[in-house]
C-alpha positions in Angstrom: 64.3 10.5 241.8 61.5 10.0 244.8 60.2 7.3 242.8 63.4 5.4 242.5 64.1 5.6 246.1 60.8 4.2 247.2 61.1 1.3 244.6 64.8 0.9 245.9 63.4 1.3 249.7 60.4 -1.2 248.8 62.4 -3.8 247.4 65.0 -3.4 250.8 61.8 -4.0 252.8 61.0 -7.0 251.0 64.5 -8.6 250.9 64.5 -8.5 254.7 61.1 -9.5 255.2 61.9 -12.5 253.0 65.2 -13.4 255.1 63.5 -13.1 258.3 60.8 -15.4 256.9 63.5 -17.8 256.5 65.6 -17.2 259.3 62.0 -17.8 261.5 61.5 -21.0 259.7 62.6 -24.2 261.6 65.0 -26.0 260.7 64.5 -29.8 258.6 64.9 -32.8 261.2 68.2 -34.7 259.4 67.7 -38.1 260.7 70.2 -40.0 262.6 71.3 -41.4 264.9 74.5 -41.1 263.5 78.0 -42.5 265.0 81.3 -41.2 265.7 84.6 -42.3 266.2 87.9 -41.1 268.3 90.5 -42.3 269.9 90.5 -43.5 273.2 90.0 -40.0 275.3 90.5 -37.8 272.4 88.9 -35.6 269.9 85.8 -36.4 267.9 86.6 -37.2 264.6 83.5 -36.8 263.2 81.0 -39.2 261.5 82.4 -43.0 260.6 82.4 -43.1 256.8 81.4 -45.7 254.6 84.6 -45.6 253.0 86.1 -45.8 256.6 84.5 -47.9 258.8 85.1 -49.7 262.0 85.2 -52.8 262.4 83.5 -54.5 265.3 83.9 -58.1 266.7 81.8 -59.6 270.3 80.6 -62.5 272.0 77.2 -63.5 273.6 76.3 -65.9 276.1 72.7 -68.1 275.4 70.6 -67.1 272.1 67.1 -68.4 271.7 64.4 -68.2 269.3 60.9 -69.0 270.6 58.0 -69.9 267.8 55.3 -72.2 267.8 55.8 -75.5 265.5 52.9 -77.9 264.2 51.4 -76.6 267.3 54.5 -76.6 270.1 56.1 -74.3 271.6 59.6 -74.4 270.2 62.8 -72.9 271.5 65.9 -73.3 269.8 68.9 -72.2 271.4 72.7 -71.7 270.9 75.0 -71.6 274.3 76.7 -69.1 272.5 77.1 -66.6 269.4 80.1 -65.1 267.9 79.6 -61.6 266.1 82.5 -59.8 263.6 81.2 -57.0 261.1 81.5 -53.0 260.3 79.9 -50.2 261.6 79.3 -46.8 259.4 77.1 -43.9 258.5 75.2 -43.3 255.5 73.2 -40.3 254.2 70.3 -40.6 257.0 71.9 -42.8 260.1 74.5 -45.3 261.5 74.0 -48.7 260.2 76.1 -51.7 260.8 76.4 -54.9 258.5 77.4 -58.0 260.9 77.7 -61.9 260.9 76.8 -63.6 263.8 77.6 -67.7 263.6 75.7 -69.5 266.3 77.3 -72.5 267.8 75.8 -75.7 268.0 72.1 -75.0 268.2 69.5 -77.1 269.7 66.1 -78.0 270.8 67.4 -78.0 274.3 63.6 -79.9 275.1 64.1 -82.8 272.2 67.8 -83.6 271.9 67.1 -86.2 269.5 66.7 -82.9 266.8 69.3 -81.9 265.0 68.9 -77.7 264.0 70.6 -76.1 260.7 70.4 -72.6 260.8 70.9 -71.5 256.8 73.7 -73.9 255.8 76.8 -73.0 258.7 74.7 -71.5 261.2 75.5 -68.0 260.0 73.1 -65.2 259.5 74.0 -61.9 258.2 72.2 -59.0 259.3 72.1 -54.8 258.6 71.8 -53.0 261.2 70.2 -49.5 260.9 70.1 -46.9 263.9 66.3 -45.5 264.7 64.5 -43.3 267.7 61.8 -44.9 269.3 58.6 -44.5 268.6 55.4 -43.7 270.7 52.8 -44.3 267.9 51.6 -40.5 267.6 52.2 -38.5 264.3 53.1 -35.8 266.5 56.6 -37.3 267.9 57.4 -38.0 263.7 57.0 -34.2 262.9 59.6 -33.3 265.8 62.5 -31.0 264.5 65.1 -32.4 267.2 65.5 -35.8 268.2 68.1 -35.5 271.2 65.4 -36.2 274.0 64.3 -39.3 272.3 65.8 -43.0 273.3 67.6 -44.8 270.3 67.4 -48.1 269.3 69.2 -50.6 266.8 66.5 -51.8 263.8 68.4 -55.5 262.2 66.7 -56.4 258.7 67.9 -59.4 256.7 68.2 -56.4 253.6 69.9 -53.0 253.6 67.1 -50.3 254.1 67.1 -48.4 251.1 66.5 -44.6 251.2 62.9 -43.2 250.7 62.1 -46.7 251.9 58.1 -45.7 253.9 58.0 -49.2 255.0 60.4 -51.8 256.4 61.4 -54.2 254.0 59.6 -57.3 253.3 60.2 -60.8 251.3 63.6 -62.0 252.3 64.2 -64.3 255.6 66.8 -64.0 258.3 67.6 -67.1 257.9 65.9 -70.7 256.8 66.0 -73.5 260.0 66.2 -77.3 259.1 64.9 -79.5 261.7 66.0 -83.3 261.4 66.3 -86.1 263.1 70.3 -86.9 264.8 71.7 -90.3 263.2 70.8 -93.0 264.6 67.7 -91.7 266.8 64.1 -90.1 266.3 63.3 -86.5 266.3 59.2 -85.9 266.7 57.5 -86.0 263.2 55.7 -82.6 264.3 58.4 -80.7 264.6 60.5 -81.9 261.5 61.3 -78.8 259.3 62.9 -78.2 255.7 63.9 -74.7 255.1 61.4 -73.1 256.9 61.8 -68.9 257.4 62.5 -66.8 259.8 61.0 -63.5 258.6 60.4 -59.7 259.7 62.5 -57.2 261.4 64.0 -57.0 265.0 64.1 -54.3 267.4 67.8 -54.4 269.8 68.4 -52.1 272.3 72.1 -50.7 272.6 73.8 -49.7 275.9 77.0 -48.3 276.5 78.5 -51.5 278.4 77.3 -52.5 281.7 75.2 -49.4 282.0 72.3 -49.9 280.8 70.4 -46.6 280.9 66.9 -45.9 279.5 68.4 -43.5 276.9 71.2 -45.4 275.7 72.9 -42.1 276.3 73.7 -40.0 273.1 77.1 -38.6 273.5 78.6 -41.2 275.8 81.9 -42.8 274.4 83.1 -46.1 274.6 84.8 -48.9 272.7 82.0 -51.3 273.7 78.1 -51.3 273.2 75.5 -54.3 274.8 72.9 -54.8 272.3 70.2 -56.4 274.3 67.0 -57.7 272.2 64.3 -58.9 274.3 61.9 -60.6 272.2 62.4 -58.3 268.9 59.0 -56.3 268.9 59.1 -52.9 269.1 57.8 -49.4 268.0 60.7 -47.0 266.0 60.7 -44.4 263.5 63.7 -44.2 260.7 65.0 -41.2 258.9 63.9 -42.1 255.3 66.0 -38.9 253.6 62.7 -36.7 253.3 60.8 -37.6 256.7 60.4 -40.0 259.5 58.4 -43.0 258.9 56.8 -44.8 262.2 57.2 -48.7 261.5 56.6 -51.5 264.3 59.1 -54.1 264.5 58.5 -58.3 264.8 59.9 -62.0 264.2 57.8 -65.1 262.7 58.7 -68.5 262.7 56.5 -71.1 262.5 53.5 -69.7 263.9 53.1 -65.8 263.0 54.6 -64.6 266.5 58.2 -65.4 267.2 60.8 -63.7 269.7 64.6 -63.4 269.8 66.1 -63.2 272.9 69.6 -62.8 274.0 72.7 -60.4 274.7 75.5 -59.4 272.7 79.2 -57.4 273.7 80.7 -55.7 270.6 83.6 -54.0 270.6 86.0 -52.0 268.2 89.2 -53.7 267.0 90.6 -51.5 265.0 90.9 -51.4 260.9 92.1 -55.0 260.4 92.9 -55.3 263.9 96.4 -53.5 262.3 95.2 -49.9 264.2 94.2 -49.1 267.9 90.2 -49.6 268.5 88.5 -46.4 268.2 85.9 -45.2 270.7 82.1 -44.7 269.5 79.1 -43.0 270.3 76.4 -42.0 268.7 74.8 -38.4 268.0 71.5 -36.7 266.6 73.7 -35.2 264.1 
């Protein structure tokens, strides 16, 4: 009887060693940021679904792309952009998938070029939420990511879970270069299909605010994504660990920078339902 009560008391001692061993152990980082919806000054509703999401629309003012051409420096501009998509969370973060169609872009420095972007001047991007990054292996072990900033990662291709690497091999977008009927664009700068490749850091702000963290937990039915050259540092929630990635454009030469401003905003589920609010969360 002694003996079955110290087996029974050794096997107590173990269990509650074991669940204190796992009630010590931190907890797994689970990626993000991820985006919520609510009405206008209500209740969060709780993650935006891929089955359910919202649908965004927005304007921007000038868009340019600097690169460096047979040996010139080469900006090609667009007075103004025009941006309609849907915005959603999958297993690891908020992504977005959007269409921006750039109006009547130009060499504003050679107006006797005509500029193609792809074959309407539409590109079609995915956006992916990510933290930033500050280069040290240290910040990718990190259990909680609320102190860090967030930033918007856009990739020509969907970032596919496990992914340790940003995707590589298909362009933003192909530029023609031409000359306008009738008149003589320089023979340097004459392009046929040539690529915009890489991947492009944006920052987004809760409209007109523009804080350094982009605040988690601040709602609104706008965002400013702001990308100031498209080079950055950010790490991305893979499903099994954060991978540290730096960010950057080519075209023509190998450095290129996009720079320009956009305002999105909700508009409701085919613009049929009120515009939700959003903002975006660790979890």
């Amino acid at each position: 009887m002694s003996m079955l009560k110290l087996r029974s008391g050794l096997l107590g001692l173990l269990a509650m060693l074991a669940l204190g061993a796992f009630s010590a152990a931190p907890a797994f980082a689970v990626g993000g940021p991820f985006c919520h919806h609510r009405e206008v000054g209500g209740e969060d509703e709780g993650k935006i679904t891929e089955a359910h999401p919202e649908e965004v629309a927005g304007h921007g003012g000038v868009q340019r792309l600097e690169g460096t051409v047979g040996g010139m420096g080469l900006t090609i501009e667009s007075e103004q952009a025009q941006v309609k998509g849907i915005i959603y969370n999958n297993a690891d973060q908020c992504q977005a998938k959007v269409a921006i169609t750039y109006s009547e872009p130009k060499i504003a420095a050679l107006p006797t070029c005509e500029v193609k972007i792809n074959s309407n001047n539409v590109v079609k991007l995915y956006g992916h939420q990510a933290w930033k990054w500050n280069g040290t292996t240290k910040q990718l072990e990190e259990k909680k990511q609320e102190l860090q900033h967030r930033d918007w990662i856009f990739l020509p291709v969907e970032l596919q879970q496990g992914a340790k690497e940003l995707p590589t091999g298909t362009p933003f977008a192909t530029i023609t270069i031409t000359s306008k009927a009738g008149q003589k664009c320089p023979s340097t700068v004459i392009l046929t299909q040539a690529k915009v490749n890489g991947s492009a850091t944006v920052a987004g702000y809760a409209l007109q605010r523009g804080k350094e963290n982009q605040n988690l937990g601040e709602w609104d039915e706008a965002e400013e994504l702001r990308s100031t050259g498209g080079e950055g540092e950010q790490h991305f929630w893979n499903g099994s660990q954060f991978i540290g990635v730096k960010t950057g454009l080519t075209f023509g030469a190998p450095a290129a920078k996009y720079i320009g401003a956009f305002e999105i905003n909700t508009i409701g589920k085919q613009e049929k339902t009120p515009p939700q609010e959003i903002a975006y969360f660790e979890e």
